[in-house]
MIZA-28850 format. One line per 3 residues: number of its first residue (from 1); their letters; for each residue y, x negated, z of N, C-alpha, C, O, CB. Coordinates in Angstrom, 3 decimals. Last residue first. Glycine has a CB too. Layout:
NUM = A = Y X Z Y X Z Y X Z Y X Z Y X Z; ...
end
This chain:
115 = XXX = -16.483 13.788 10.125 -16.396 14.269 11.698 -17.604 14.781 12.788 -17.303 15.099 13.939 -15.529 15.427 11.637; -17.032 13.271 7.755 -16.653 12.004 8.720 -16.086 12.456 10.145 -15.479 11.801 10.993 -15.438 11.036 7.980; -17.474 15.016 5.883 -18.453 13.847 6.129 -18.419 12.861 7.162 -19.228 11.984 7.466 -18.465 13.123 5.125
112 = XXX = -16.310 17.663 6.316 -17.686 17.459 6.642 -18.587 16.070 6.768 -19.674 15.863 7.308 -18.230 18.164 5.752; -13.965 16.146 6.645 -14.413 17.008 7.784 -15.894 17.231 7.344 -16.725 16.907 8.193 -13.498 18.475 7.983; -13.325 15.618 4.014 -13.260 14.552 5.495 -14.021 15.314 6.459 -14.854 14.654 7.079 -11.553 14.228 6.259
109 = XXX = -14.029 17.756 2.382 -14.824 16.894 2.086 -15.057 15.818 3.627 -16.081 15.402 4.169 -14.190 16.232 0.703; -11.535 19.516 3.297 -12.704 19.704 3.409 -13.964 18.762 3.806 -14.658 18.773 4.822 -12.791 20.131 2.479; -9.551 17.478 2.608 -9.295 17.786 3.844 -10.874 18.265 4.350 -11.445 17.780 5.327 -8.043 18.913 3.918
106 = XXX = -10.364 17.520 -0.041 -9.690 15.927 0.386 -9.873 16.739 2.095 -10.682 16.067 2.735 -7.420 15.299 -0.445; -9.428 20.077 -1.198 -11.073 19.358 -1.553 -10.966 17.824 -0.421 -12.043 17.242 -0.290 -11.275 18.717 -3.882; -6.684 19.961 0.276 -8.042 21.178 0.203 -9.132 20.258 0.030 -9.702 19.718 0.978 -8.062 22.457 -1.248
103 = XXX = -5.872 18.809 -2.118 -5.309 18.277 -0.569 -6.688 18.821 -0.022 -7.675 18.092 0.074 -3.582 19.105 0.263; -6.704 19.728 -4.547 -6.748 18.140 -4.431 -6.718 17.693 -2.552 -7.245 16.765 -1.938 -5.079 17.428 -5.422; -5.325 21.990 -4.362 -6.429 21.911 -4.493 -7.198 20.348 -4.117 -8.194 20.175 -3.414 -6.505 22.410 -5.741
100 = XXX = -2.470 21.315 -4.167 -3.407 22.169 -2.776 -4.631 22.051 -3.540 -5.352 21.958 -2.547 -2.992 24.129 -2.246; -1.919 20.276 -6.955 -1.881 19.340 -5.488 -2.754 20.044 -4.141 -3.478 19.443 -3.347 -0.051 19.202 -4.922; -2.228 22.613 -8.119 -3.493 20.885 -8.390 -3.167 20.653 -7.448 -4.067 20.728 -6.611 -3.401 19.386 -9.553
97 = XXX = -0.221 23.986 -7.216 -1.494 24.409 -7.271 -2.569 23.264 -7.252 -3.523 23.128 -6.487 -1.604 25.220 -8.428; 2.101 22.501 -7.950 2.244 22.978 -6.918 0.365 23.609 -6.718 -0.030 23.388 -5.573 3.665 24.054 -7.014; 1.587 22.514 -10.900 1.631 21.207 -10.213 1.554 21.469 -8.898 0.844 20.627 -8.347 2.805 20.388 -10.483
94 = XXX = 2.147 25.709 -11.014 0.873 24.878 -11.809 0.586 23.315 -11.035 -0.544 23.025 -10.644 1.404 24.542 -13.700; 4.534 26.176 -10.435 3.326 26.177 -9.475 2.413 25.735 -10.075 1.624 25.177 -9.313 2.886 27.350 -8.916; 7.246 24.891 -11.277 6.114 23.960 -10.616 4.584 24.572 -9.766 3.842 23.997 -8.970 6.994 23.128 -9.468
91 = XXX = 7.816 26.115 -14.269 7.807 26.021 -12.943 7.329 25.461 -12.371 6.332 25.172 -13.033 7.658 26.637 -12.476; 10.267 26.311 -17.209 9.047 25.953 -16.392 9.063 25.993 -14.894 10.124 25.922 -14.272 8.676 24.655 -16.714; 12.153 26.729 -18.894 11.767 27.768 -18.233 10.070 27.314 -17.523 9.047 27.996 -17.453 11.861 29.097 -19.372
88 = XXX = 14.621 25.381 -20.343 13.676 25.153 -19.666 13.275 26.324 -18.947 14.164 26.935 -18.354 13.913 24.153 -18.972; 16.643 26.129 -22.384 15.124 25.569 -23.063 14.437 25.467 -22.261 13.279 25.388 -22.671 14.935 24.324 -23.750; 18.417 26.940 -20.863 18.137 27.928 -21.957 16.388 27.552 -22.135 15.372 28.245 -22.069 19.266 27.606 -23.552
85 = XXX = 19.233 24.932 -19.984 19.105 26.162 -19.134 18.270 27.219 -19.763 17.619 28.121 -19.234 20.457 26.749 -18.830; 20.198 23.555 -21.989 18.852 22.707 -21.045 18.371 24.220 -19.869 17.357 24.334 -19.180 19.761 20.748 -19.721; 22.430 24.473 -22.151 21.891 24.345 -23.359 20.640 23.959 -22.548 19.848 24.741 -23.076 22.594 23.344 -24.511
82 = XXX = 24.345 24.516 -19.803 23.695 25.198 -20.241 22.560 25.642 -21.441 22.015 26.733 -21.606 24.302 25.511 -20.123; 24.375 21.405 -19.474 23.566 22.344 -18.223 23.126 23.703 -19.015 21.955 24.083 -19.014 24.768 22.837 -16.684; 26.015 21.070 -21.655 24.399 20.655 -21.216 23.769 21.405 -20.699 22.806 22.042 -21.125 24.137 19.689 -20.387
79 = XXX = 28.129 22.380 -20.852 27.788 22.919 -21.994 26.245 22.586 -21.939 25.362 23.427 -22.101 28.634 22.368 -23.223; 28.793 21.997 -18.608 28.599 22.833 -18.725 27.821 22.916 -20.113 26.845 23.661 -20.214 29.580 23.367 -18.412; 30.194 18.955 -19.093 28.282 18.736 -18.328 28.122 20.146 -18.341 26.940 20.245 -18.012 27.909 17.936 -16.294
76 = XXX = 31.190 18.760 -22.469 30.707 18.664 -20.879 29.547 18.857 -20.375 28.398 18.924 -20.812 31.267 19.439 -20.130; 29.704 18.252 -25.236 31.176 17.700 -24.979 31.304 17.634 -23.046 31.482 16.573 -22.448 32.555 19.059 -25.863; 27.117 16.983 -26.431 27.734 18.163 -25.474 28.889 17.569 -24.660 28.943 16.723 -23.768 26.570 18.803 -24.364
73 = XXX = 27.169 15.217 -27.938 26.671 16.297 -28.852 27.320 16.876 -27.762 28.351 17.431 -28.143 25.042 16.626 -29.383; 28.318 12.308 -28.764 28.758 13.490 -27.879 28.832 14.706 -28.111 29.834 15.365 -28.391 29.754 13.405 -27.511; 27.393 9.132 -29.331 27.686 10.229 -29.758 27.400 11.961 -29.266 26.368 12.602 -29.468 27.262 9.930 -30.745
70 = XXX = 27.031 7.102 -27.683 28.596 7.362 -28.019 28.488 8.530 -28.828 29.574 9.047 -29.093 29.436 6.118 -28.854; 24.889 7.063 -25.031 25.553 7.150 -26.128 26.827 7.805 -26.648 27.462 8.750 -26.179 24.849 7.459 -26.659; 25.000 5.949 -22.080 24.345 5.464 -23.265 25.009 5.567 -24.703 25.494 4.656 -25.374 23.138 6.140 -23.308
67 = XXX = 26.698 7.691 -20.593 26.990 6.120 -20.666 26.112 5.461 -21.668 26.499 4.381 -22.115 26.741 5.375 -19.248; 25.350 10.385 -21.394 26.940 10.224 -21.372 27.160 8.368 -21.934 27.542 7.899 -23.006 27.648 10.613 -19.356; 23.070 9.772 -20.371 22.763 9.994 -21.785 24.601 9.727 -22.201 24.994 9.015 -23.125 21.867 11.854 -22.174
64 = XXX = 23.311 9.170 -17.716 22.368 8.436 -18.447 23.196 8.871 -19.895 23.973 8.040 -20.364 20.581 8.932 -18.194; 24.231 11.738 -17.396 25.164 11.108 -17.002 24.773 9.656 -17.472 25.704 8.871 -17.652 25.399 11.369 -15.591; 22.178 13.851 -18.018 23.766 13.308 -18.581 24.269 12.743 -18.471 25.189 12.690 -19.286 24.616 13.571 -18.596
61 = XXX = 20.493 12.747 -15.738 20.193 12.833 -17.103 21.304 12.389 -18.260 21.431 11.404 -18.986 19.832 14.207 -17.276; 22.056 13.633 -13.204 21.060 12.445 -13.965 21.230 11.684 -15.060 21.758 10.607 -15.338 19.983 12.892 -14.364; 21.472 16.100 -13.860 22.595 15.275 -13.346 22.628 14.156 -14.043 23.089 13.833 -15.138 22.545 14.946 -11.960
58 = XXX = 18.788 16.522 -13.722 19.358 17.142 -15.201 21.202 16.376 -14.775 21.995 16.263 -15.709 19.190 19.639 -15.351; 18.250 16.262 -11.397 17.596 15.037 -12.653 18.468 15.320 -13.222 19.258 14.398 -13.424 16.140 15.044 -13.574; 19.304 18.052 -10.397 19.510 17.036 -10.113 19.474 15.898 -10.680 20.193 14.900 -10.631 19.123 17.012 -9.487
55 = XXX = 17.603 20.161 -10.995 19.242 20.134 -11.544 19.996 18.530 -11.020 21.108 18.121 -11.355 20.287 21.727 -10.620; 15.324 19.927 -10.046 15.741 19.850 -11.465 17.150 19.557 -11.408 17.633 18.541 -11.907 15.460 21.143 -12.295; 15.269 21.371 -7.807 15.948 19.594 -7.839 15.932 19.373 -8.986 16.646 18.407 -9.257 15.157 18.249 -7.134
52 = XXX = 14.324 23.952 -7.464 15.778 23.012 -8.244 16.000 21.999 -8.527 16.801 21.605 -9.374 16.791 22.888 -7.798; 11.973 24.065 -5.971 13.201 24.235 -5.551 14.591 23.280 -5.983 15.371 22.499 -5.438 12.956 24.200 -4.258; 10.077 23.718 -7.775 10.023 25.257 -7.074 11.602 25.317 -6.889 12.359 26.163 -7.365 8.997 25.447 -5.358
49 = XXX = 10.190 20.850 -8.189 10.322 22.057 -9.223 10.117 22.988 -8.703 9.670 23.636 -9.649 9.581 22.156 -10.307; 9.701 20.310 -5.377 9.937 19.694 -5.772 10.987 20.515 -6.895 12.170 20.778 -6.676 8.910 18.987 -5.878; 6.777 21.322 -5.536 7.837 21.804 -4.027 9.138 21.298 -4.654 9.985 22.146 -4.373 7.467 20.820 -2.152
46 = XXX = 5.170 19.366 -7.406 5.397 21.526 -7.277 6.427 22.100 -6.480 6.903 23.214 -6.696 4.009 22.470 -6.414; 5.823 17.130 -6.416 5.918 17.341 -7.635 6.049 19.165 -7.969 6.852 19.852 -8.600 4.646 16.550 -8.231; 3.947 17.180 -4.012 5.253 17.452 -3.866 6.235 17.603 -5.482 7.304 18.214 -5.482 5.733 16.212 -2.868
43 = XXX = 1.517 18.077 -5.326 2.258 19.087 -4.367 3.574 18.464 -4.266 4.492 19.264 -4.447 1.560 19.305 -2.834; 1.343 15.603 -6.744 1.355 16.410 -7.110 1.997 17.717 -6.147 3.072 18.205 -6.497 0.284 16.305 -7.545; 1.186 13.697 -3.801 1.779 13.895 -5.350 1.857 14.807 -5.976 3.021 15.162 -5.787 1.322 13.369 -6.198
40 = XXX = -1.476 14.711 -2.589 0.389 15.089 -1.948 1.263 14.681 -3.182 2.116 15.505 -3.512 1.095 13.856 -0.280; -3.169 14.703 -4.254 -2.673 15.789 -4.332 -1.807 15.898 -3.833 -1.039 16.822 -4.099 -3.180 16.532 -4.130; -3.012 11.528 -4.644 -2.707 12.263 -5.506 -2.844 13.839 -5.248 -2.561 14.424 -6.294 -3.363 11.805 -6.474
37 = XXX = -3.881 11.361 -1.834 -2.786 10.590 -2.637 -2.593 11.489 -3.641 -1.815 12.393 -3.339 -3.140 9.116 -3.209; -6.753 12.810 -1.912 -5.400 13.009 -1.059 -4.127 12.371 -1.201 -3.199 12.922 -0.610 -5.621 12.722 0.152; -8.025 11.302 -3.410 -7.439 12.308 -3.862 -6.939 13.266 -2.693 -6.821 14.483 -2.839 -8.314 12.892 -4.786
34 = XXX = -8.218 8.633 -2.069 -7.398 9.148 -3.376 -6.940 9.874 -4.131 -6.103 9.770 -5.027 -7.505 9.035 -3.920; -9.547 9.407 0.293 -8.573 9.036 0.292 -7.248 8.870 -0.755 -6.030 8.913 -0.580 -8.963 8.320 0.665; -12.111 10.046 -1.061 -11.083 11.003 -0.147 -9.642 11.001 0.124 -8.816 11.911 0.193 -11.430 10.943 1.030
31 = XXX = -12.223 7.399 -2.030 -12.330 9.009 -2.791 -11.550 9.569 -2.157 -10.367 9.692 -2.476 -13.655 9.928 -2.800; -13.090 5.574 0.296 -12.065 5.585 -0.541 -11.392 6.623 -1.526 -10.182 6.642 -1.752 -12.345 4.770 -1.100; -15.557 7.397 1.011 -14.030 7.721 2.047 -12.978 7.146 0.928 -12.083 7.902 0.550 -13.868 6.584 3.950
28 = XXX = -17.240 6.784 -0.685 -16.759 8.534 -0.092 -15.426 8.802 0.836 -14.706 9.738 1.185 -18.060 9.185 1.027; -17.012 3.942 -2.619 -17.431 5.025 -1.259 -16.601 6.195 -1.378 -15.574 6.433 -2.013 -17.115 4.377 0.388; -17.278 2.080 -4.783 -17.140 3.877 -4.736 -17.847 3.970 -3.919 -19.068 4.076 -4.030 -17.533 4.933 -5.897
25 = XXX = -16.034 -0.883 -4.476 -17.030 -0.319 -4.624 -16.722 1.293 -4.270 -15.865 1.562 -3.428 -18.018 -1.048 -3.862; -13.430 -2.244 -5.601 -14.493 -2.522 -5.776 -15.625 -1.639 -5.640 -16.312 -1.531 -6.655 -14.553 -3.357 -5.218; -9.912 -0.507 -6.355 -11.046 -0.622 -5.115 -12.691 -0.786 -6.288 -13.055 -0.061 -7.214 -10.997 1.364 -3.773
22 = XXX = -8.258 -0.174 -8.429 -8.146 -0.219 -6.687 -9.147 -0.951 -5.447 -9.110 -1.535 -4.364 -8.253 1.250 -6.293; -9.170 0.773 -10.167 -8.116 -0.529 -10.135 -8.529 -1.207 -9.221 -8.990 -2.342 -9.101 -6.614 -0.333 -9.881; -10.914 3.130 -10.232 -11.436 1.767 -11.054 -10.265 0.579 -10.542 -10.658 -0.587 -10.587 -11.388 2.041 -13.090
19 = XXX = -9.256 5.041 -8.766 -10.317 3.832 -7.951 -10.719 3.323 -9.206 -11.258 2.371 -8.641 -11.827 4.387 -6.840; -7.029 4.813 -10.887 -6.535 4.220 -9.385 -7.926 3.995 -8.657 -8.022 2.979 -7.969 -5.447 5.432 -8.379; -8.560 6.448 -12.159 -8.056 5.258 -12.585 -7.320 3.982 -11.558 -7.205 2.757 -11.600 -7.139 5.756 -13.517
16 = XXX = -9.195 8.442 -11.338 -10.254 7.628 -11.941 -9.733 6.435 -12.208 -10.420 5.448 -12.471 -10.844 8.159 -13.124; -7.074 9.856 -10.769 -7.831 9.619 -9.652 -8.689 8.596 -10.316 -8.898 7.670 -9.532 -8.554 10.889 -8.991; -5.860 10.391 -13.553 -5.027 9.490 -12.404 -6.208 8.751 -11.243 -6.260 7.563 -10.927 -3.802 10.731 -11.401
13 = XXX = -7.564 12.023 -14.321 -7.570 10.719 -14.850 -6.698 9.857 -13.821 -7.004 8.732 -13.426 -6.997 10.709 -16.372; -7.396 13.990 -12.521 -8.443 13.624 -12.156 -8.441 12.125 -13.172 -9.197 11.204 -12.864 -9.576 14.846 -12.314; -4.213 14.573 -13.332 -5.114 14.256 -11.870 -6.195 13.335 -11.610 -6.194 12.334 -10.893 -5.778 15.357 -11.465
10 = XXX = -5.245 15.721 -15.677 -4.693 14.210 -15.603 -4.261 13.985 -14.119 -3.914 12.821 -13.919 -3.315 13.933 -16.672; -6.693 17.892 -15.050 -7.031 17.060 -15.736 -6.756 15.479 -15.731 -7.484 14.487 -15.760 -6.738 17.552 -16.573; -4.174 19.597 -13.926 -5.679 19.101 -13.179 -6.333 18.063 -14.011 -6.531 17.082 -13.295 -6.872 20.395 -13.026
7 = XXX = -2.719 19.562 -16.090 -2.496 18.571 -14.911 -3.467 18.355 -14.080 -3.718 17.278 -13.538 -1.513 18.902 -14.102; -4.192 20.647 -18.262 -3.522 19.955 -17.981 -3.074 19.112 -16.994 -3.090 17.893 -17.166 -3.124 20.330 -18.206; -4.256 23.350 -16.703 -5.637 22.703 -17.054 -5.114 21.186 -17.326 -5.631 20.371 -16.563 -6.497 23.481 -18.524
4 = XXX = -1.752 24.133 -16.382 -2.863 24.037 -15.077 -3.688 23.319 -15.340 -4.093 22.530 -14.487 -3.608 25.169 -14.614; -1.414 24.632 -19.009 -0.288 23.903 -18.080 -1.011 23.362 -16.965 -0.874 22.183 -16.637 0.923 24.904 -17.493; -2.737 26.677 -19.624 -3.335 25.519 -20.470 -1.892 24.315 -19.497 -1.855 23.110 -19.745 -3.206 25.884 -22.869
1 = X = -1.778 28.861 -17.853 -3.123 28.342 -17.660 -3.291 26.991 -18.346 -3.945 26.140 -17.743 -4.156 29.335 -18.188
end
């Protein structure tokens, strides 16, 4: 839950902040439009971490951290993988959730105001 609250949160700072940049005057459609940006963000950010691609970063990652530094706490990429296996136990439905909500309020909102 405090994971959920969290990202909904900084959603909605994301959203506030992209129309203060963005755009001069607060209409109803620019809105709509932003937080439909940011909930396909976020949803794909959930679809994303649902389905592994972690392990991809976590590729990545070592392979960053390998050519960076010379000192070689995890001798292979098993030993990483598994030490990072251990510590991560997160999921993306929390991010996977803000985004359908965000898409939802964004899909709703069009349809009642602009159809």
């Amino acid at each position: 839950m405090k994971r959920f609250l969290v990202l909904f949160f900084s959603s909605l700072l994301l959203i506030f902040i992209i129309m203060y940049f963005r755009y001069d005057t607060y209409k109803l459609r620019y809105l709509v439009d932003v937080v439909w940006l940011v909930g396909v963000l976020y949803f794909a950010v959930g679809v994303f971490t649902l389905h592994n691609v972690r392990r991809l970063f976590r590729t990545i990652s070592f392979s960053a951290k390998r050519f960076m530094n010379k000192d070689l706490t995890h001798a292979s990429y098993y030993d990483y993988y598994m030490d990072k296996e251990q510590q991560e136990a997160t999921t993306g439905v929390p991010a996977l959730l803000v985004g359908l909500i965000h898409v939802i309020f964004s899909l709703i909102t069009s349809y009642i105001y602009f159809v």
